[in-house]
Steps between C-alpha positions, in 0.01 A plus 500: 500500500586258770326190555302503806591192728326379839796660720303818356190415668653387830571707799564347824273773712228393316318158648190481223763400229678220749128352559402484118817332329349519171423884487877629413493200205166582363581854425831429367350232262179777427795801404613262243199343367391910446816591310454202243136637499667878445702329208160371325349823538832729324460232262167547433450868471873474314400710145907368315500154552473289194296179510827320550589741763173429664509156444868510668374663771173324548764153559693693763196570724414142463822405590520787817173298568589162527834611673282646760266210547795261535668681759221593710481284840233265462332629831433858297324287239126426553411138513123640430429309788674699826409785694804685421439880398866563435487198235146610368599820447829420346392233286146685388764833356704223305 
């Protein structure tokens, strides 16, 4: 599956993504953050794995994580003290 980028979300004839900037970055960063969540969820309901598989597997979502937190832009991450919904949302599914 391809990865979905913000050039996905942005079409010229339509203004209400030019007046939000954040919008086509929120639900690229929101895709991802799901399909580390879809990888905790196989993992979980997962009836083969080992405990070392699981264990394995358990350090790769942390990783996929922490890889996500890092390279989110810092204006998608709640301060806990802006009025941002993009960034509450965003930050409340992490």
């Amino acid at each position: 599956m391809e990865t979905l980028t913000e050039s996905d979300l942005i079409e010229d004839k339509h203004e209400l993504w030019k007046s939000v900037d954040q919008t086509p970055q929120f639900f690229v960063k929101y895709v991802e953050l799901f399909k580390i969540m879809d990888m905790v969820i196989q993992m979980q309901h997962s009836q083969s794995n080992t405990l070392d598989r699981k264990a394995a597997r358990i350090a790769q979502c942390e990783i996929a994580l922490h890889e996500w937190l890092v390279n989110c832009p810092r204006s998608l991450i709640w301060d806990g003290e802006s009025q941002d919904l993009w960034s509450a949302m965003l930050t409340s599914s992490y």
